[in-house]
VOPAGU-2260 file (C-alpha; in pm, 1 decimal, decimal comma):
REM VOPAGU-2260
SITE   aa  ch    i         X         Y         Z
SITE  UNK   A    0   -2880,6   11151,8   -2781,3
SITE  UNK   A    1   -2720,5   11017,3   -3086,9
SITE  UNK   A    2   -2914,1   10674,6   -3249,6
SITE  UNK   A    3   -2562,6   10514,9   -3224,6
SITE  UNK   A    4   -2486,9   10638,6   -2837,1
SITE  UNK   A    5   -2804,1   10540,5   -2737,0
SITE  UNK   A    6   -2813,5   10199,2   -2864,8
SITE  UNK   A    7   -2406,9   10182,4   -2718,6
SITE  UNK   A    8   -2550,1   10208,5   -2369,8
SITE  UNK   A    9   -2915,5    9980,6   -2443,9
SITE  UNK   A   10   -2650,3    9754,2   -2526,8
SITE  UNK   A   11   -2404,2    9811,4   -2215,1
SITE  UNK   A   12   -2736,7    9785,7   -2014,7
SITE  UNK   A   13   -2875,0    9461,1   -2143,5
SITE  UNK   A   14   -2523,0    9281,8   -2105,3
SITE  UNK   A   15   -2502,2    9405,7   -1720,9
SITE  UNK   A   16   -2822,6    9232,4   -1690,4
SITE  UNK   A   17   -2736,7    8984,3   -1815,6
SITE  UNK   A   18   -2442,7    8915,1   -1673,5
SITE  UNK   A   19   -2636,4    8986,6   -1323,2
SITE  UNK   A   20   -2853,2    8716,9   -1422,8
SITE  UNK   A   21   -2590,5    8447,2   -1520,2
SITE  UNK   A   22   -2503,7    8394,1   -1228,0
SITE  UNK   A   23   -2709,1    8150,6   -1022,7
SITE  UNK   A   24   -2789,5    8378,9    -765,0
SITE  UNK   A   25   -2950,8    8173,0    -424,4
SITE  UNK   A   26   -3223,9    8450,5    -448,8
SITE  UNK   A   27   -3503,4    8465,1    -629,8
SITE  UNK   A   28   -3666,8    8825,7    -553,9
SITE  UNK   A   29   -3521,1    9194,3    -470,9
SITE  UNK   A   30   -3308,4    9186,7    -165,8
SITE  UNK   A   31   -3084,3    9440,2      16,0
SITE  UNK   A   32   -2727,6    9331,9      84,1
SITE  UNK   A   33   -2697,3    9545,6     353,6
SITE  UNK   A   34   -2912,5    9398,4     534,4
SITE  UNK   A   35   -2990,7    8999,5     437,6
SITE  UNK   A   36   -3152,5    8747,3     664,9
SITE  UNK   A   37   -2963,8    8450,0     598,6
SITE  UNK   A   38   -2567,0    8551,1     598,8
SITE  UNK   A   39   -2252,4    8290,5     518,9
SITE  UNK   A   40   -2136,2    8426,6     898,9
SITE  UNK   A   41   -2193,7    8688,8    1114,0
SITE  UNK   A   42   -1966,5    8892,2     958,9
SITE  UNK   A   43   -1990,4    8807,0     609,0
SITE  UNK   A   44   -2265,3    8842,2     425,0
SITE  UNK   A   45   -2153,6    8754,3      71,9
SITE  UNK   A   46   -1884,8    8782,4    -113,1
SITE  UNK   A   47   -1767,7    8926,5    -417,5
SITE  UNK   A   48   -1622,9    8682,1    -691,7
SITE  UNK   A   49   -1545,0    8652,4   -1035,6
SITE  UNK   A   50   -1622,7    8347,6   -1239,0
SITE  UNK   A   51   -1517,3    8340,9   -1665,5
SITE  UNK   A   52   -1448,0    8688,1   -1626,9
SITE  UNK   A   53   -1825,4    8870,7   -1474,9
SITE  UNK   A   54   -1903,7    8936,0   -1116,6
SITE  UNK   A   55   -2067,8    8701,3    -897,1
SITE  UNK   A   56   -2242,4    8732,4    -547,0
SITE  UNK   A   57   -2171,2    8403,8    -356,8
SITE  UNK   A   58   -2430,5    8427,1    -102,1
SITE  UNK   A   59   -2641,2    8199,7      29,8
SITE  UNK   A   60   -3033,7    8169,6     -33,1
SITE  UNK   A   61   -3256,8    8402,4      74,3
SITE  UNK   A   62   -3573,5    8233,0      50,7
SITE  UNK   A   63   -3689,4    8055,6     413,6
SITE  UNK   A   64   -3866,2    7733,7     180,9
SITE  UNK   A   65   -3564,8    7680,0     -41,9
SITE  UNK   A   66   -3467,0    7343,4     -53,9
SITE  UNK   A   67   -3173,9    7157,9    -201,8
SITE  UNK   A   68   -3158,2    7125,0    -591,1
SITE  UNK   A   69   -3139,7    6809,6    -759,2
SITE  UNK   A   70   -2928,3    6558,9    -826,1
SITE  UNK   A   71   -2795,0    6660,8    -454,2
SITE  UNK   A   72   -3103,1    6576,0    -262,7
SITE  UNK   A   73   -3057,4    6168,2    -326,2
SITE  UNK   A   74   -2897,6    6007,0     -47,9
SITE  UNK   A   75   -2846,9    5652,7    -154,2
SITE  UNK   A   76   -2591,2    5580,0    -424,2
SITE  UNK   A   77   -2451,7    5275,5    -533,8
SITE  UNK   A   78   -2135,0    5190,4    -369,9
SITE  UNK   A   79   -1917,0    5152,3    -576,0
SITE  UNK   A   80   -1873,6    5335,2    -715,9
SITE  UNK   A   81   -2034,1    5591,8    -470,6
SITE  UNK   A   82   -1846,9    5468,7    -142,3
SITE  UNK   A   83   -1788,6    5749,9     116,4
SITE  UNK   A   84   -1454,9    5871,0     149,9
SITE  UNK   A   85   -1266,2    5908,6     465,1
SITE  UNK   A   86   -1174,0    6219,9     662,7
SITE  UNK   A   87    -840,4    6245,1     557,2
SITE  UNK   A   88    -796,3    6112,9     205,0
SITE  UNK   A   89    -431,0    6101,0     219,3
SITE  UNK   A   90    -149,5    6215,9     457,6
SITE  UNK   A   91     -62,7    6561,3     494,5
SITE  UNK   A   92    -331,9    6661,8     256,2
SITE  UNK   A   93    -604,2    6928,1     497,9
SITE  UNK   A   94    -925,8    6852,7     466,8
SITE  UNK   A   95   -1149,2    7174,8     485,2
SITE  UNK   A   96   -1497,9    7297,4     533,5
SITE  UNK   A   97   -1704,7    7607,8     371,4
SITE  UNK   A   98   -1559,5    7888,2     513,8
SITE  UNK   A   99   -1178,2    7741,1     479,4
SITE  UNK   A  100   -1266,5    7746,5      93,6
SITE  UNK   A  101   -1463,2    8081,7      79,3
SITE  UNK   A  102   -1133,2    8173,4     213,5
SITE  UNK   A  103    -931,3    8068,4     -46,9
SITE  UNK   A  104   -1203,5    8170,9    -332,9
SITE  UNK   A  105   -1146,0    8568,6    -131,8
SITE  UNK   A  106    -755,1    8494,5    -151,9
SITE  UNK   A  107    -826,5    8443,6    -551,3
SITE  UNK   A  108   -1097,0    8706,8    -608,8
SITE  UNK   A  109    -804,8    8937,6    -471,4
SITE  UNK   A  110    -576,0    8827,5    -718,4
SITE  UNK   A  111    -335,1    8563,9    -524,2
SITE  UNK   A  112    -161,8    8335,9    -788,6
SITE  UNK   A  113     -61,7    8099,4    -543,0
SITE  UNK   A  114    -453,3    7971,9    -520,7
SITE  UNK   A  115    -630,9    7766,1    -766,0
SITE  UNK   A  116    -972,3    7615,5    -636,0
SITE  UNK   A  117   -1026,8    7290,1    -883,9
SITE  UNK   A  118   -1330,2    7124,3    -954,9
SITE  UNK   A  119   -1242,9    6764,3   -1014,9
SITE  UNK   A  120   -1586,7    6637,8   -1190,8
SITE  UNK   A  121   -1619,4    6582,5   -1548,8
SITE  UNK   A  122   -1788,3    6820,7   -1772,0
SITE  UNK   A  123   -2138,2    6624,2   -1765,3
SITE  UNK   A  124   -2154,6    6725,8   -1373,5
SITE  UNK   A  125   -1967,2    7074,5   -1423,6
SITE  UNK   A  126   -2258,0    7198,4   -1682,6
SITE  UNK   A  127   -2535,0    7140,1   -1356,8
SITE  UNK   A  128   -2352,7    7377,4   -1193,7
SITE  UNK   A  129   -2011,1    7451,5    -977,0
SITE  UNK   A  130   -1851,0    7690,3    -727,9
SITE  UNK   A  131   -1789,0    8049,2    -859,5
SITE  UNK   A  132   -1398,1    8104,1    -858,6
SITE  UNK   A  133   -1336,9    7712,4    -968,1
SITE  UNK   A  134   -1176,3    7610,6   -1251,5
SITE  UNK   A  135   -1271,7    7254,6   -1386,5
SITE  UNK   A  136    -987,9    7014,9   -1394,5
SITE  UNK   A  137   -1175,5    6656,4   -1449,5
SITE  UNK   A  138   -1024,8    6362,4   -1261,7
SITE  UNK   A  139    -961,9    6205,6   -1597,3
SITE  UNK   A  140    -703,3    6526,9   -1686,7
SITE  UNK   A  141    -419,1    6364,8   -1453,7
SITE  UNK   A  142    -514,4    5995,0   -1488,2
SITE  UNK   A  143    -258,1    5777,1   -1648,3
SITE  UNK   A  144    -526,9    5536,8   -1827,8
SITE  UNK   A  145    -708,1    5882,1   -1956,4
SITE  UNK   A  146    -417,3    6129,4   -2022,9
SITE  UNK   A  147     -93,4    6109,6   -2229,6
SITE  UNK   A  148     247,0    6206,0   -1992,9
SITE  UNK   A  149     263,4    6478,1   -2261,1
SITE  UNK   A  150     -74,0    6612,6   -2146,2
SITE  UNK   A  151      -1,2    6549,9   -1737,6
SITE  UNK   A  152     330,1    6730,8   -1819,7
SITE  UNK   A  153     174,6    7005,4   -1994,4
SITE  UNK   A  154    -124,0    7065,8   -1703,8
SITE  UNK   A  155     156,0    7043,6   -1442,4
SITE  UNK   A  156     371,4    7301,3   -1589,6
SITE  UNK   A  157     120,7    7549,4   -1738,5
SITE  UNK   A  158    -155,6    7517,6   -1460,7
SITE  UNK   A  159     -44,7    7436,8   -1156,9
SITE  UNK   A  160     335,5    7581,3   -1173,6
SITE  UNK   A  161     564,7    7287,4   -1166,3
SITE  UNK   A  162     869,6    7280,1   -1342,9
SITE  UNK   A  163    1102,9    7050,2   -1502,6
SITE  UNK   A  164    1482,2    7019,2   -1591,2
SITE  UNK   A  165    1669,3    6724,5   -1677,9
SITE  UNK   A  166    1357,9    6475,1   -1654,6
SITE  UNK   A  167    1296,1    6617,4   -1277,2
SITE  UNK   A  168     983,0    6732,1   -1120,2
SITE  UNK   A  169    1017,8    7066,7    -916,8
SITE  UNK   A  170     736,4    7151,9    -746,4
SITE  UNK   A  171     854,3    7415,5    -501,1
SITE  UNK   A  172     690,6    7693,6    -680,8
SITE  UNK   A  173     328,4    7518,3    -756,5
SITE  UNK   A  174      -3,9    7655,6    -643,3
SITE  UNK   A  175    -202,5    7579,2    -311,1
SITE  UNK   A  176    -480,8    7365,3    -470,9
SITE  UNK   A  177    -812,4    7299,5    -330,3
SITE  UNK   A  178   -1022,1    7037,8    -488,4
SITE  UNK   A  179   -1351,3    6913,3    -483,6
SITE  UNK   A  180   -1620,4    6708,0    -652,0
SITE  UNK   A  181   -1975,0    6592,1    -564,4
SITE  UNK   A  182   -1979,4    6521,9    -197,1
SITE  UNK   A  183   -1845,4    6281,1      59,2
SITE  UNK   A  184   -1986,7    5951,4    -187,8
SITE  UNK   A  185   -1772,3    6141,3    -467,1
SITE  UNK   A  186   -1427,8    5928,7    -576,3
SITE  UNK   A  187   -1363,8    6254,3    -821,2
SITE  UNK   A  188   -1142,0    6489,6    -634,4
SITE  UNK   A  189    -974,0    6164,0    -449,0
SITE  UNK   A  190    -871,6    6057,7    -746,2
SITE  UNK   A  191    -716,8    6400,3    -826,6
SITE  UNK   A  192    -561,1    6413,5    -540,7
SITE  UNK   A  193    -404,7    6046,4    -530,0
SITE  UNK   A  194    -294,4    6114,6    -876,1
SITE  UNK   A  195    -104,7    6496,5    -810,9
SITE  UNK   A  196      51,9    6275,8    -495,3
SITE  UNK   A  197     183,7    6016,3    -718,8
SITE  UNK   A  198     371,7    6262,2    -956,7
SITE  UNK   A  199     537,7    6395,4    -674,1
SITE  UNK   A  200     302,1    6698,0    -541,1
SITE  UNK   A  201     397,5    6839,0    -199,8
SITE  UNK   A  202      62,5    6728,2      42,4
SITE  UNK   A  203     104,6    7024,2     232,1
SITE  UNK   A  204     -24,3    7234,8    -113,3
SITE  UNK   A  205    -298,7    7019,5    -157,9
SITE  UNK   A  206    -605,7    7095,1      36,1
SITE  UNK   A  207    -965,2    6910,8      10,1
SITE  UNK   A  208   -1306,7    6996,4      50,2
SITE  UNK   A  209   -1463,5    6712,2     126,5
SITE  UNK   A  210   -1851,7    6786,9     137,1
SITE  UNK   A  211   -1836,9    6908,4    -218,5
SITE  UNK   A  212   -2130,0    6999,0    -404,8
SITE  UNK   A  213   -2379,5    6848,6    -178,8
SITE  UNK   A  214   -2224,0    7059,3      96,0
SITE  UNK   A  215   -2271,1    7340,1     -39,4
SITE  UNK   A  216   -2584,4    7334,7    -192,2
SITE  UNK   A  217   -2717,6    7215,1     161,8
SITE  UNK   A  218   -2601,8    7556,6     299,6
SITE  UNK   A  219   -2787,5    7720,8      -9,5
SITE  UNK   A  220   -2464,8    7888,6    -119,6
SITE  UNK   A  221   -2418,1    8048,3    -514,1
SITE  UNK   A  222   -2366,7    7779,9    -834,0
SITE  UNK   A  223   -2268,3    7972,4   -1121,3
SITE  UNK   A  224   -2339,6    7713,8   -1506,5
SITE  UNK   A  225   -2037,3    7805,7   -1704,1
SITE  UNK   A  226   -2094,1    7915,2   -2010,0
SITE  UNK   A  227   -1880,8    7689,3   -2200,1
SITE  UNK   A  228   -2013,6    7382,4   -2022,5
SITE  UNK   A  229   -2238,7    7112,7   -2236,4
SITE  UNK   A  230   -2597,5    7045,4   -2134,1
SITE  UNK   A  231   -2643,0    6790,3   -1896,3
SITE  UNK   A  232   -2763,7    6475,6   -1971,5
């Protein structure tokens, strides 16, 4: 094989490892897909996802002593600001569990443009680790005391679909969004939420996962660390 072929496909090689490896796989060791002990449902074992443009497996751990990783196994935060929200943060916004936003994550895996799953938290709690699929929109993105109109405007329109004529909001083309931050202590994704509400955003496109990060990582599911995301502190 020619020196320049072979080290073409060493190279292809180590960056599908790598990319393999990115991803924060809940598995530790060589397992089969076809035929995993721990499963998301019955009838799903995992799921096929993209996150920053590479593949990701969101599946759930494999190992029976795996336990939940830190900062998500404290229990007792300060309130405030770490009050628990309610069920229903606002009306006519859903409120949805794990497999409601799996289903969405599918719907944008497959290409819908209507979908866009958000993670609320700022970048500091983004570079631990979030949902594959998610983009990060921080709280402080849409908050008046944090973000120009200029900015807002700009997200609104190029993000989430709004448009605007004559100083008028028109939101009948936006995305379905479903947001989420840390957990049911997390003010994040309310805050998000109360804010798109404010501005005029239909409730009915606005759906919330509630148990967050905590959630998940209770149930063991994938984190992907974006690559573009700062260290933690």
């Amino acid at each position: 094989m020619h020196r320049s072929l072979f080290l073409a496909v060493i190279a292809a090689t180590l960056q599908a490892i790598a990319v393999a490896l990115w991803a924060a796989e809940p598995s530790d060791g060589v397992f089969d897909l076809d035929h995993l002990d721990v499963k998301i449902t019955e009838s799903l074992p995992y799921l096929e996802l993209s996150h920053e443009g590479h593949r990701v497996l969101l599946m759930r751990h494999q190992d029976p002593d795996h336990v939940i990783e830190p900062p998500y196994q404290t229990t007792s935060r300060p309130c405030p600001p770490y009050c628990v929200q309610p069920m229903q943060v606002a009306p006519g916004v859903e409120t949805i569990g794990e497999l409601e936003l799996i289903e969405y994550l599918r719907r944008v895996a497959a290409g819908d443009p209507s979908v866009l799953v958000i993670d609320s938290r700022t970048h500091d709690w983004v570079a631990r680790g979030t949902i594959p699929g998610a983009v990060n929109i921080p709280y402080t993105k849409l908050a008046p005391d944090a973000a120009t109109p200029e900015q807002i405007a700009a997200l609104l329109q190029l993000e989430l679909g709004a448009a605007r004529a004559d100083g008028l909001w028109d939101f009948e083309n936006v995305k379905t969004l479903v947001l989420f931050c840390n957990g049911a202590w997390c003010g994040q994704s309310p805050t998000n939420i109360k804010a798109l509400l404010n501005l005029g955003y239909p409730a009915h496109r606005i759906k919330w996962y509630r148990g967050g990060m905590q959630a998940w990582e209770e149930l063991g599911l994938t984190t992907v660390v974006p690559r573009s995301a700062p260290a933690p502190d």
